[in-house]
N, C-alpha and C positions, 0 to 999 in steps of 0.2 A: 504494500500500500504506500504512494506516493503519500510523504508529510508535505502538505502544500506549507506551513512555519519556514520550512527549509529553505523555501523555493525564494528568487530574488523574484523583483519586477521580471526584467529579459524572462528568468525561465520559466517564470508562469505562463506569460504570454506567447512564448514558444510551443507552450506543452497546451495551451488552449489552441493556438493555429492547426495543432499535429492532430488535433481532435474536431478538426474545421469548424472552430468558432470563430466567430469574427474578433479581430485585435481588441475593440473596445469592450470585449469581455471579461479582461484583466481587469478594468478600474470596477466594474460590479461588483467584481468577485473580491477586491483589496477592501473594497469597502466594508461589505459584509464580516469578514474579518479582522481587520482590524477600528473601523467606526460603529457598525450598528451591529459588532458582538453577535452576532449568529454563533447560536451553541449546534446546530446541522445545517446540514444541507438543504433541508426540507424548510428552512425557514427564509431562505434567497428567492424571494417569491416573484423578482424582478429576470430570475434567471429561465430558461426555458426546460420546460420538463424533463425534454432526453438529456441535456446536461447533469443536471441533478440528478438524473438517475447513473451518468456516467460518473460522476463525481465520487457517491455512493458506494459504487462499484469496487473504485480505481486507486480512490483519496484517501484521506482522513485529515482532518481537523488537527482534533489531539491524539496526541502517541501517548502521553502518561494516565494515570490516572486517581484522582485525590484520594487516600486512603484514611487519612484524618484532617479535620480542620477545625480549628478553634479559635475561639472567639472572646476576649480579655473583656475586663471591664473598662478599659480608658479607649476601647474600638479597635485596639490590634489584632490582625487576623495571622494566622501561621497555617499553610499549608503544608501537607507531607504527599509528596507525589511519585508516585511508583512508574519506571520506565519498563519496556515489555522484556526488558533482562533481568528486571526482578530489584535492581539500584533505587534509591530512595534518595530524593532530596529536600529540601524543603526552600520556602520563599516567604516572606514577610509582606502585609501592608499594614503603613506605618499611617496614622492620621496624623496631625498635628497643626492645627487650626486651618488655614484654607489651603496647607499642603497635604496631599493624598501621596505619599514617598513608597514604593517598590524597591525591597530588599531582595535580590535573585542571586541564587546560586551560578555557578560554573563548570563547577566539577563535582563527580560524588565523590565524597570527601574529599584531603587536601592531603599535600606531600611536603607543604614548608616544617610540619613538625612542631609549631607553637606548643608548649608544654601547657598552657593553662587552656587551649578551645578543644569541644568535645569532637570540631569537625574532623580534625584529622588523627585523634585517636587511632584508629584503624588504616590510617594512610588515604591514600588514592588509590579509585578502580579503575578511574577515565576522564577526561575530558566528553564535556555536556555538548550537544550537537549546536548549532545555531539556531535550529527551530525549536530544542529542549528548555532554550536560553529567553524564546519568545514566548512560548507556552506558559513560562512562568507570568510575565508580564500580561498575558492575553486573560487569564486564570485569574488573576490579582484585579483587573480595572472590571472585570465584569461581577465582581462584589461591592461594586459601588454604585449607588444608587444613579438612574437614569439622569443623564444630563451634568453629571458628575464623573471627572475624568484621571486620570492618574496625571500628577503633574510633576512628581520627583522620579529618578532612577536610583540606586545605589547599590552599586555592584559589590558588595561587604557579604552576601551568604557564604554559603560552603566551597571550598576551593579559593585556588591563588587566580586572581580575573589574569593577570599579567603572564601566567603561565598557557593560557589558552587565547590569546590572540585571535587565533584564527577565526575560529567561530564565536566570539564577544563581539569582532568589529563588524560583524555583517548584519548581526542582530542589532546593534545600538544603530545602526547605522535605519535599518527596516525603524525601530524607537523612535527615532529622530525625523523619519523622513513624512510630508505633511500628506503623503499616502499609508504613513501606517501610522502609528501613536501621536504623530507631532509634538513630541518634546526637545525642545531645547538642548544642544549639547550642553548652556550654562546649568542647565537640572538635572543634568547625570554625572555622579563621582564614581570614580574607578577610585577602589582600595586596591593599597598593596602593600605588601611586607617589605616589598620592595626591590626589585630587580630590573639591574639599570638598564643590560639591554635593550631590555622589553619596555622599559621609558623614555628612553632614547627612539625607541619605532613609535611610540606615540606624539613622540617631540614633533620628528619628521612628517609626521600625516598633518599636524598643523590645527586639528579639528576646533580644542581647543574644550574637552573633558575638565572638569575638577579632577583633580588627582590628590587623593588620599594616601598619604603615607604613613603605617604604621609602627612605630619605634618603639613604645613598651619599655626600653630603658636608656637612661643617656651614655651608656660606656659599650666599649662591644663588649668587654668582657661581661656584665652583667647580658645585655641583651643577647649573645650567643648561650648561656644556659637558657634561657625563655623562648629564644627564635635561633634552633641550634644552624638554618641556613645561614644567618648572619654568617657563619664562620667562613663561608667562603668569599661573603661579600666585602663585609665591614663598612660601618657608618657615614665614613666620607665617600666611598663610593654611589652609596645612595644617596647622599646631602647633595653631591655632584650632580647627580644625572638630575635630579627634582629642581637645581636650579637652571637646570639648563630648558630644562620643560619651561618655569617660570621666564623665562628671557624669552623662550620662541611665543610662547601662549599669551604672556601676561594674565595668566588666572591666577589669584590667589590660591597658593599651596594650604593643605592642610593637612598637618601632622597628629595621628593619632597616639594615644599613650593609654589602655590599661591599665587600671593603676589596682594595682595588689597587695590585700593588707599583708603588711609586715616583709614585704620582699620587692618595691621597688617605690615604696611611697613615701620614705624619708624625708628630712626637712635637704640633705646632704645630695638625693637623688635630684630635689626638686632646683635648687642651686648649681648642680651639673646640669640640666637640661636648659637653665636660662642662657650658661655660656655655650650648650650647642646650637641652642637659635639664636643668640645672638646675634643682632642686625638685620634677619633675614625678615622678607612680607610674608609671613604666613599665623594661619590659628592653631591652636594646638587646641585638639579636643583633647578631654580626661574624660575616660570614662569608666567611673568603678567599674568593679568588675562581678556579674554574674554567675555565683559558681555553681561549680559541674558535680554534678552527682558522681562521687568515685573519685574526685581529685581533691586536693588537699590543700587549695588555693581559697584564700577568703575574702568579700567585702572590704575592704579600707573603712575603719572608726569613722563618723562622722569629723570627728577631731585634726584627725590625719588628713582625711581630702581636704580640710576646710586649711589646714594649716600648709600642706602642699601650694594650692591655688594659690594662698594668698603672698607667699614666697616666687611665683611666679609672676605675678603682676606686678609686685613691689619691683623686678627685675626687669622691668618693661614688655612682659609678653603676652600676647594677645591670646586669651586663655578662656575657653570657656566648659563648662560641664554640658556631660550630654545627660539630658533624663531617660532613666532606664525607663521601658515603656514592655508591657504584654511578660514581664517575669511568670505571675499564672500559669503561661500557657506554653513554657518553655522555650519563647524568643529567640535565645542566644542561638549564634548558628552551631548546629549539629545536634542540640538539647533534645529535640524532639524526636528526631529518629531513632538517638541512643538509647532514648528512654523504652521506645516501645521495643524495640529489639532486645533491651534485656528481658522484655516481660514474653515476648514471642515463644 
């Protein structure tokens, strides 16, 4: 079964010519799919019968399918979607006043190795297709009430976004474009742990993404026990490539930080991170940290983020907290899958 998610413009409209439909059967069919949310075939009532019935036949919509989904009390939704190999991912939508934000995975699970996310626990099994990558987002806007649209992207789920290029830029690319989602490249961030290559191929496209950078601690030595890939990278190599993105783009960077009670949220941690941003334009988000069922990592005291933060501002740094949002319903990425597969 053809995943039409997969399919760019060109080879839709290819694959509609080879089934002698007229050209202008492509914008019907883009619509349906990505504007007026058609959950079948049966519901493109502008389209012609023997299509639909070939569509039917030939297609499919979605390849996954939802096997849990929940529902927070501040409106966060988390999806857990099963691919036909049997792999589980999950996706977020995030409310937060007149932004509607989509959290999408990349890969089922992850290979960077962060010791404190439940994603990569178990490693990596693959790279997520580009229409697996849509499907999240297509799945995500159509739980929002009619006339109400998805306005954020944030590529922060499960997996490293920067390790699967391939299929991330053809998808944000379908996100972006005013035939499929119409959002803004300035409303989609790419996270990453960090690897410069793969920053450096986004410098060159020029698009002009928010780029999140993950750091978790200011020294490499501290941040290679936490992100054991650091060891091959180390700090100035990614400080590098992120300003280099920042000179071709001009977007405002932004640096992420975990903060971990009793293992990286010192007043001494918070005072090294001022002199690693120093000078630079960018936010640093802090964001306590969520913990994992089975790991041994804790919340940060209110005391501690409160005196962290405020040592970083005093230091001139553009700092802000993220609020944790949908904790209930297992949020963090990889929480939800882990959870049910140990109950499995």
């Amino acid at each position: 079964m053809l995943h039409l998610l997969s399919l760019t413009t060109e080879e839709l409209s290819t694959w509609l010519v080879s089934q002698g439909e007229a050209p202008f059967r492509v914008q019907q069919l883009e619509s349906w799919l990505y504007q007026r949310r058609a959950e079948s075939f049966d519901c493109m009532t502008d389209l012609p019968t023997s299509l639909r019935a070939r569509l039917r036949d030939t297609c499919r919509i979605w390849s996954g399918s939802v096997v849990e989904h929940r529902t927070a009390a501040d409106g966060t939704h988390k999806l857990l979607i099963e691919w036909p190999d049997g792999h589980r991912i999950e996706c977020v939508l995030i409310p937060d006043g007149p932004r509607r934000t989509a959290c999408i995975s990349t890969q089922v699970g992850c290979a960077m190795g962060c010791v404190f996310c439940a994603s990569g626990l178990d490693g990596v099994a693959r790279n997520l297709t580009s229409g697996e990558i849509l499907e999240q987002l297509l799945r995500l806007d159509r739980l929002l009430p009619a006339g109400v649209r998805l306005s954020n992207i944030v590529v922060m789920g499960m997996g490293e976004p920067l390790a699967n290029l391939d299929a991330l830029l053809p998808a944000l690319e379908r996100a972006r474009s005013k035939r499929g989602l119409g959002i803004s490249p300035r409303k989609i961030t790419i996270s990453t742990v960090g690897l410069p290559r793969a920053i450096d191929r986004l410098t060159e496209l020029g698009i002009g993404y928010h780029l999140a950078v993950s750091l978790h601690a200011p020294t490499d030595e501290l941040r290679t026990r936490l992100v054991p890939v650091n060891r091959a990278i180390g700090l100035d190599a990614i400080l590098a490539a992120a300003e280099r993105y920042f000179n071709a783009t001009h977007r405002r960077l932004t640096f992420e930080y975990v903060l971990l009670g009793g293992v990286n949220d010192q007043p001494e941690h918070a005072r090294q991170l001022a002199r690693l941003l120093s000078g630079k334009a960018a936010l640093l988000n802090v964001i306590p940290y969520n913990p994992v069922p089975g790991l041994e990592y804790q919340t940060p005291t209110p005391r501690a983020l409160r005196t962290f933060v405020e040592l970083l501002r005093q230091a001139g740094v553009n700092v802000q907290v993220r609020v944790r949002k949908g904790d209930q319903i297992d949020a963090a990425c990889g929480q939800l899958r882990r959870r049910l597969a140990a109950h499995a």
